[in-house]
Phi, psi and omega in degrees: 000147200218127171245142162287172170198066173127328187278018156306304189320110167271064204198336173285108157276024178293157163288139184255129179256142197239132193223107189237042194291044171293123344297011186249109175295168169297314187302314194278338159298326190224152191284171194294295175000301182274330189296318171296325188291328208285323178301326148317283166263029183193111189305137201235146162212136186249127167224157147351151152295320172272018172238038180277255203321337173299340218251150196314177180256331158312319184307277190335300203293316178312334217278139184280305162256094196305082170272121208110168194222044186279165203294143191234131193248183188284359197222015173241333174275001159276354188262321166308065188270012180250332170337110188266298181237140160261083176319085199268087152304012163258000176127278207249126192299164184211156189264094158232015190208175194252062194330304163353276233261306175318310208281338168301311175266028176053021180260124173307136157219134210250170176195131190284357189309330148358307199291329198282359181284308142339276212302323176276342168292314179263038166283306183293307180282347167275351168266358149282341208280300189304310180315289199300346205234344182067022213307276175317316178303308214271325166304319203284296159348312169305300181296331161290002169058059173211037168292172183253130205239140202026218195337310175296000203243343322171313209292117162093041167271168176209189176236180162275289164346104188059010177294171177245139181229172205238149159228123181253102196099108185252067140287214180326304192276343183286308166327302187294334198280343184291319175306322177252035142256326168304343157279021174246339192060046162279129160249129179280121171230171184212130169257133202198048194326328188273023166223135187303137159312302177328300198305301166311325186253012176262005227229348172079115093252180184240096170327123222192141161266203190272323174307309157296322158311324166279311175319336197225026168246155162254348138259128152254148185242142182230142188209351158327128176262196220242150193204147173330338205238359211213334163343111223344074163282001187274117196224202213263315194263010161278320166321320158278004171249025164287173197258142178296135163087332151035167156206134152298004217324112184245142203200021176223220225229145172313319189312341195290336224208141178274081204302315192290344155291344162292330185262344192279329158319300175310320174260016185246010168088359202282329195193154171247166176230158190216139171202132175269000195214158214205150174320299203216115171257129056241164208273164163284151195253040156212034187283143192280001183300320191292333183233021164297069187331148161095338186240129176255117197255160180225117186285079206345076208279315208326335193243347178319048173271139179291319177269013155286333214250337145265013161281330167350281165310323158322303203291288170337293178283335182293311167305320161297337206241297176294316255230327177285352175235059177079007176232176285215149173276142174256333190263339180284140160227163204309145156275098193297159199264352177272350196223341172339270174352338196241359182277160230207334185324154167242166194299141198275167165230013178198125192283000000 
């Protein structure tokens, strides 16, 4: 079902938007504020993710933006013949559409991902933080009246503070979590085959293969996203060449990673773990993850902020507002054409 808000009017010269932002609504991106400014100043018609082709073919050919990424076959995007941008407000770019063909008729497709690099970043550090310091362990003891009390509370704690740490992947979230590390004096290294050493050594990190990131950090943070070429490349034998008591930290998406070798580390004592994203979500509620000492779980919660989830909208119209007037989107950012094509994430379904 699809509702319109204006494009009947043949007399309305708002520019038309097409709005499918699934799972994330209009409500949950925008402020009551903004949600007036999109209505205002644009003719809106809201449909299903599976009823974009289905919508009359004036609306189609009119819509100048798409917000949402629902799937587009080759022949409802030839009916689009005003389409500038698609906003993609689910994060992770997704192979539904015919990229090719977009980037030959110069129309942007953008992802908001961006806004989630803070809030997971510091999610990630507070779940290394907890590994090393024994934080969560050490509460729950408490309330069971089986705490340790100063030195004894201790054993196998460590600091972060000048430790050495791995990062696998520096986009956004690798970036942020390096910002809200360099104040520990931490030396960072990082492995990313898709950013130049040059870039990695202007950013003060260390260029690394993946081996040396695992071998020589006592934290890796995996932050990679997940792509046609990287599909649990994180395995049983990077793992055995972590540093005994080591921490995993996984923040991107599971698929990067060979989970049950990740827990079968973990449970043979070698390294501990932390993971905010899990094979199949929501988990199963006999998943052995779950009561597995050493591993610290998160319902992939980290980047879930409300006030993420309306910078969003910020960006989108603020991005909408330049592109009407002829210049290029600055805050969404671009799927590039060499690399669309290979990410692999699969679509979230609970925000």
């Amino acid at each position: 079902m699809s509702r319109a808000a204006g494009p009947s009017a043949t007399d309305d010269d708002r520019p038309l938007v097409i709005s499918v932002p699934h799972p994330r609504s209009l409500a949950l991106i925008l402020t009551d504020a903004r949600r007036r400014q999109l209505f205002d100043s644009y003719q809106v018609v809201e449909c299903e993710p599976g009823g974009l082709a289905a919508l009359p073919d004036p609306v189609l050919a009119a819509a100048r933006y798409i917000i949402g990424q629902p799937p587009i076959d080759a022949a409802t995007l030839e009916r689009l013949q005003s389409l500038r941008c698609i906003f993609n407000v689910e994060s992770n770019l997704i192979d539904n559409m015919p990229y090719p063909t977009l980037f030959e008729r110069g129309i942007h497709v953008v992802t908001t991902g961006a806004v989630f690099a803070q809030p997971v970043a510091e999610l990630g550090l507070a779940m290394a933080l907890d590994l090393a310091r024994g934080v969560s362990t050490a509460a729950r003891a408490f309330r069971e009246g089986r705490e340790a009390w100063g030195g004894d509370g201790n054993q196998g704690a460590r600091l972060i503070g000048g430790s050495e740490i791995g990062l696998i992947g520096f986009g956004d979230l690798g970036r942020a979590l390096h910002r809200l590390l360099t104040g520990f004096g931490v030396t960072i290294r990082v492995f990313d085959p898709w950013v130049p050493d040059a870039i990695l050594r202007g950013h003060g990190v260390v260029p690394a293969t993946l081996e040396e990131v695992m071998a020589e950090s006592d934290t890796v943070f995996t932050v990679a996203a997940v792509t046609s070429e990287n599909q649990a490349f994180i395995g049983a034998a990077q793992f055995a060449a972590m540093r005994a008591g080591a921490s995993f930290v996984l923040l991107s998406r599971a698929d990067v990673v060979d989970f049950d070798a990740l827990m079968a580390a973990v449970r043979s004592k070698h390294i501990q773990a932390a993971s905010d994203v899990f094979p199949e979500e929501p988990l199963a509620p006999d998943h052995p993850v779950r009561t597995l000492d050493g591993f610290l779980c998160s319902a992939h919660r980290a980047g879930a902020l409300d006030v993420a989830f309306k910078r969003m909208g910020d960006m989108v119209l603020d991005d909408m507002d330049l592109m009407d007037r002829g210049l290029p989107p600055m805050l969404c950012k671009r799927a590039e054409r060499e690399t669309v094509a290979r990410m692999r994430s699969r679509p979230v379904t609970t925000n």
